[in-house]
C-alpha positions in Angstrom: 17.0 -39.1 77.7 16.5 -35.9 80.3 19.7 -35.1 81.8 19.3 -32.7 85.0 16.2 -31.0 86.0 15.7 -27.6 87.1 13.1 -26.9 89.1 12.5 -23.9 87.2 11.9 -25.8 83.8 9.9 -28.6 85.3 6.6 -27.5 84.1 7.4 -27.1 80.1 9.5 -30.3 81.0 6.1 -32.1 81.9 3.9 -30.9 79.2 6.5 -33.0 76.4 6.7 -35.9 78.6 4.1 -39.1 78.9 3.3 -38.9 82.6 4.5 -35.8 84.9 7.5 -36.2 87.3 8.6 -34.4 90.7 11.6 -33.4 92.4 11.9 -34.2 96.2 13.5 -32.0 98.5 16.2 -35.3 99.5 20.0 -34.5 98.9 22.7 -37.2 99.1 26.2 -36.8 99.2 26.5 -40.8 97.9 24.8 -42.9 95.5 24.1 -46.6 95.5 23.0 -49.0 92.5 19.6 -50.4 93.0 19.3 -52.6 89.4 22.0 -54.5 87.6 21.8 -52.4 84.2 24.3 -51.7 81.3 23.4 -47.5 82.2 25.5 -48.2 85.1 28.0 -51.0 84.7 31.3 -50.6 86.0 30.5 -47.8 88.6 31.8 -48.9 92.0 30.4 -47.9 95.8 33.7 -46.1 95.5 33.2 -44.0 92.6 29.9 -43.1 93.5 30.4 -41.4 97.3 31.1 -37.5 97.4 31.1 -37.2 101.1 34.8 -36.2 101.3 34.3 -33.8 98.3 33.9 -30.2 97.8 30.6 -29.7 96.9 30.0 -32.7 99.3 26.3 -33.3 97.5 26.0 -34.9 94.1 22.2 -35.6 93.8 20.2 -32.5 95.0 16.8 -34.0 94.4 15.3 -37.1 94.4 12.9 -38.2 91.2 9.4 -39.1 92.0 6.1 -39.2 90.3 3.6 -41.0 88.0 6.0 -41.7 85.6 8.8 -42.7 87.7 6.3 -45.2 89.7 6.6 -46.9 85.9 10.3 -47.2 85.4 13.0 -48.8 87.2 15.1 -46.9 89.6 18.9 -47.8 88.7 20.8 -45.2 90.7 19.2 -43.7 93.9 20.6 -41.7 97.0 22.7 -44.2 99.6 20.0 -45.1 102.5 23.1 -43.8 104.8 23.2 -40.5 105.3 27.0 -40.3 105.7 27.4 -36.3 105.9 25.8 -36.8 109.9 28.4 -39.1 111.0 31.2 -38.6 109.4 33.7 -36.1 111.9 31.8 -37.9 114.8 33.1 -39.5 117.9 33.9 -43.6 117.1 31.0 -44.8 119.5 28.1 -42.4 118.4 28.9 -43.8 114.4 27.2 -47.3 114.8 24.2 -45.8 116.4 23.9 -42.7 113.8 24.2 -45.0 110.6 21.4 -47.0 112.2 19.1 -44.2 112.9 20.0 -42.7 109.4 19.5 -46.1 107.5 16.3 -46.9 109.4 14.4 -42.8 108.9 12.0 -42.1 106.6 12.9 -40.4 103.2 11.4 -38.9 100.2 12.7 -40.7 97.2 16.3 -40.6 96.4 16.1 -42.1 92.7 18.9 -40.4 90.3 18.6 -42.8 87.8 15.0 -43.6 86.2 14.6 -46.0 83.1 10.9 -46.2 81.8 10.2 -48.2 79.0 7.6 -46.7 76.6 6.3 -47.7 73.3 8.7 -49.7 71.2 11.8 -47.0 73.3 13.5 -46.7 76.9 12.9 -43.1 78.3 16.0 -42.5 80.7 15.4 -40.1 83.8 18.5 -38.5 85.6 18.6 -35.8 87.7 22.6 -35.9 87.9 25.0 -32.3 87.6 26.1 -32.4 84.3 28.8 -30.9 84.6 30.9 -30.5 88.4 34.2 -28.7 89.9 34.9 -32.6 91.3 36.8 -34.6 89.5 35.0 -38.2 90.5 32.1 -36.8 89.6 33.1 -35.8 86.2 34.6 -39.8 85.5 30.8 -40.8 86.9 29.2 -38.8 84.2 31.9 -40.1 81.2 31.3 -43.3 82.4 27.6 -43.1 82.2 27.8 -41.6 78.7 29.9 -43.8 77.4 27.7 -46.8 78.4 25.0 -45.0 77.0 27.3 -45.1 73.6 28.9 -41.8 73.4 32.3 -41.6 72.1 34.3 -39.7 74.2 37.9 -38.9 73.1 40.8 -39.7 75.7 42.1 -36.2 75.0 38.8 -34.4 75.8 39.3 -31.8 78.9 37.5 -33.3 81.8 38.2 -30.2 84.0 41.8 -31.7 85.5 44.4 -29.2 86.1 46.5 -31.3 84.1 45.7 -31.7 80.3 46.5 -34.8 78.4 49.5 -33.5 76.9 50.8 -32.4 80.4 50.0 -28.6 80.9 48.6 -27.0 83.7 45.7 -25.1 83.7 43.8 -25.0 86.6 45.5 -24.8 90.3 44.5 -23.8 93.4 45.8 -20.5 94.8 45.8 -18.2 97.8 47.8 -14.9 98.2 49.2 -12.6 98.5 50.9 -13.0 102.0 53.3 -10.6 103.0 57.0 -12.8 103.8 56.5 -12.5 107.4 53.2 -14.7 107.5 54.0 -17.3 104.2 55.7 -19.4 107.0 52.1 -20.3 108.4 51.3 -22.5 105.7 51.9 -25.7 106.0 52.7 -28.5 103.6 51.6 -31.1 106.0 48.4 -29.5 106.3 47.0 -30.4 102.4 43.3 -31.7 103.4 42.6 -28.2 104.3 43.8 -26.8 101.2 40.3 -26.7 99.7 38.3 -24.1 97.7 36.7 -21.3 99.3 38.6 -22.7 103.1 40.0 -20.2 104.7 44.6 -19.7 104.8 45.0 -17.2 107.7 43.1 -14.0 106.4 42.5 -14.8 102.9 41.0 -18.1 101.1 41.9 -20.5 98.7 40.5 -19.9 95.2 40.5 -21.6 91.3 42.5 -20.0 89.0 42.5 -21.0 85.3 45.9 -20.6 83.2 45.6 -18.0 80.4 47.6 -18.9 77.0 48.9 -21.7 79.2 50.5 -19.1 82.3 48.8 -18.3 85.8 48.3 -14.4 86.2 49.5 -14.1 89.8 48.9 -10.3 89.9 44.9 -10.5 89.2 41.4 -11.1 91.1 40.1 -13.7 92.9 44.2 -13.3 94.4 44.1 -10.5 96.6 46.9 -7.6 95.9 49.7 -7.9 97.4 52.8 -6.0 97.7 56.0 -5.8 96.4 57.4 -8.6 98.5 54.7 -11.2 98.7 53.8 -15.1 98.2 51.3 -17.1 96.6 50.5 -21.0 97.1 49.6 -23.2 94.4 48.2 -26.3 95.1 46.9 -29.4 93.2 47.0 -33.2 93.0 48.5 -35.9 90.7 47.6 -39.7 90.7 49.8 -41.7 89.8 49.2 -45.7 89.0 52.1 -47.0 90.6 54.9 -46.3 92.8 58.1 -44.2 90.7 60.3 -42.9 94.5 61.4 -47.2 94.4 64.1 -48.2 92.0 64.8 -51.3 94.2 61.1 -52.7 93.7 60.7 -51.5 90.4 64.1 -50.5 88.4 62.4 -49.7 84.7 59.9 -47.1 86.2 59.0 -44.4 83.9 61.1 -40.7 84.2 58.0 -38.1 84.9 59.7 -34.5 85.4 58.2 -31.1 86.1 59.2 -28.3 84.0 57.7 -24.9 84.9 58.5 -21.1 83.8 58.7 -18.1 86.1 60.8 -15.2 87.0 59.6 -15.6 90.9 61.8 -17.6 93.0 60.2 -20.9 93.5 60.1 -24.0 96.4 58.6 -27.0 95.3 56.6 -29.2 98.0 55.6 -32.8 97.1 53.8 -34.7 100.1 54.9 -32.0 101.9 58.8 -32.3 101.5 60.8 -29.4 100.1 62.2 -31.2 96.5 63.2 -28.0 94.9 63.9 -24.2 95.4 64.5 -22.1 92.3 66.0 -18.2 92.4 64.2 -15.7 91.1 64.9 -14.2 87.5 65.9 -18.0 86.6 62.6 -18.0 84.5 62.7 -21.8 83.6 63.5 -25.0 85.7 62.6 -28.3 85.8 62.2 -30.4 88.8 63.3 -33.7 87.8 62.5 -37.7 88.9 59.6 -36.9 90.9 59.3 -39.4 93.3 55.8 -39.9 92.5 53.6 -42.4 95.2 51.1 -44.8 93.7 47.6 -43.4 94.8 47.5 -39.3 95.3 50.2 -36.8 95.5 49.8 -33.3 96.5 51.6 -30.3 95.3 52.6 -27.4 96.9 54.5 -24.2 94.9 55.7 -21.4 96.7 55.9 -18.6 94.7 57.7 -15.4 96.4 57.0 -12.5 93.8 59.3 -9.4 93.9 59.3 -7.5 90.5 58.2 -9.1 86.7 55.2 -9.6 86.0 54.3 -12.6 88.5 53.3 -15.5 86.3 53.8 -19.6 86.4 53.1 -21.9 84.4 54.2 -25.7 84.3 54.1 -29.1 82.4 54.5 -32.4 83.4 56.5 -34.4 81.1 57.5 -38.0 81.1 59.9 -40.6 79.4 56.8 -42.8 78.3 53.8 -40.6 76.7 51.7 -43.8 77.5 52.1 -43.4 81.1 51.6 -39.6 81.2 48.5 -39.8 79.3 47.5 -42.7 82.3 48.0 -39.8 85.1 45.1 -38.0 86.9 44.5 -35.0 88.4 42.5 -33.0 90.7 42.4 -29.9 92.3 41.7 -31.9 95.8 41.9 -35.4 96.8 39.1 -37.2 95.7 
């Protein structure tokens, strides 16, 4: 199996192989089955389009060549190019997918499997590793149907752990008190990395010994009186803000730790507000949607040393471990 190919090590990557192979210049931001195979079994259309992602491209060259020409494509690039109609007015769409669908390309394959000798040689020129969520279940599921074990508890890059800890969040600050108003909750499809929040932009942090450092780069120094955003996503199976529909709901609380004073946004309502030097709260019953929920934490920072950190715990452990996350809606 050849997982990812850099241009860069394409030539020593040809000399071990039967037949050379070639990367085309053809980016996709969605991916398509072309063969029924057991590579790919149980990936949906769904699971496989990135256009609403950050990074929106998932296949950044297509796989061509001698040897390709004798395998079987199983994944290739969607003949759509979606990223070219996407924010477009309703009556140009038809007309765009048409002209996309019916343009010539250079190959789009992804997926390659060539039989050889008495063996299957499998071609795929996928990321191995990506900041988006969907694309890391694509490449679990593809490894796991190629008979890798992967354990449950494994860190797929969420900012929630199995066990319910945060560790990776969104963040932009510091704003001074007089411009924190600006941001708002409604407003969470913007909250992307690298997008811009007034003057400053939204950035990754990664929790250190389990706590966010609120004080230190990518955040931008702030002073003495300032606020800091944290965002991220939770999706939940089913519906817990229903008693009537569903009395015996799991109990899924947030407990988190700071000495800021805190206001807790979920689907952009206001569902908690902390004082500072409290250091530890918990906001309880979230009224968790089925489907995606966004987060929003205001953290207003006066004195201490301006850290967070947070865990998600539950009444059922069975139904916590079933919870996703991301650090933008898939």
């Amino acid at each position: 199996m050849v997982w990812g190919m850099a241009p860069k090590t394409l030539q020593q990557l040809n000399a071990l192989l039967p037949a050379p192979i070639e990367i085309t210049d053809r980016q996709s931001s969605s991916l398509l089955p072309t063969t029924a195979s057991p590579v790919t079994v149980g990936l949906k259309p769904s699971d496989l389009y990135f256009s609403e992602s950050s990074p929106q491209i998932i296949l950044d060259g297509g796989l061509s060549g001698p040897l390709v020409e004798r395998g079987t494509v199983l994944l290739e690039a969607a003949n759509t190019d979606w990223l070219r109609w996407n924010k477009e007015a309703e009556y140009a769409k038809t007309a765009m997918v048409l002209r996309s669908e019916r343009e010539s390309k250079p190959s789009g394959a992804a997926i390659v499997q060539v039989k050889e000798g008495r063996g299957t040689l499998l071609l795929i020129n996928l990321p191995a590793w990506s900041p988006v969520y969907k694309a890391q279940l694509m490449d679990r599921r593809l490894l796991e149907n190629l008979g890798v074990r992967l354990s449950p508890q494994v860190d797929v890059g969420e900012p929630f752990l199995k066990n319910g800890t945060l560790v990776r969040t969104l963040a932009a600050g510091h704003f001074s008190e007089a411009a924190n108003a600006k941001v708002d909750p409604d407003e969470r499809a913007k909250f992307r990395e690298n997008e811009r929040i007034q003057d400053l932009r939204w950035v990754s942090l990664r929790a250190e010994a389990n706590a966010f450092a609120l004080k230190s780069p990518p955040l931008s120094g702030g002073s003495d009186t300032s606020v800091t955003y944290l965002s991220f996503w939770v999706q939940s199976p089913r519906s817990l803000d229903n008693l009537l529909i569903e009395p015996n709901v799991p109990k899924v609380d947030l407990a988190f730790e700071s000495q800021d004073a805190i206001e807790l946004f979920l689907n952009g309502k206001s569902i908690l507000a902390h004082p500072a030097g409290g250091e530890s709260a918990l906001a309880s019953g979230l009224p968790l949607q089925q489907g995606w929920n966004h987060f929003l934490v205001r953290v207003v920072h006066k004195d201490g040393d301006d850290t967070f950190s947070a865990k998600l715990v539950s009444s059922d452990p069975v139904f916590l471990d079933s919870l996703h996350s991301g650090l933008q809606k898939p």
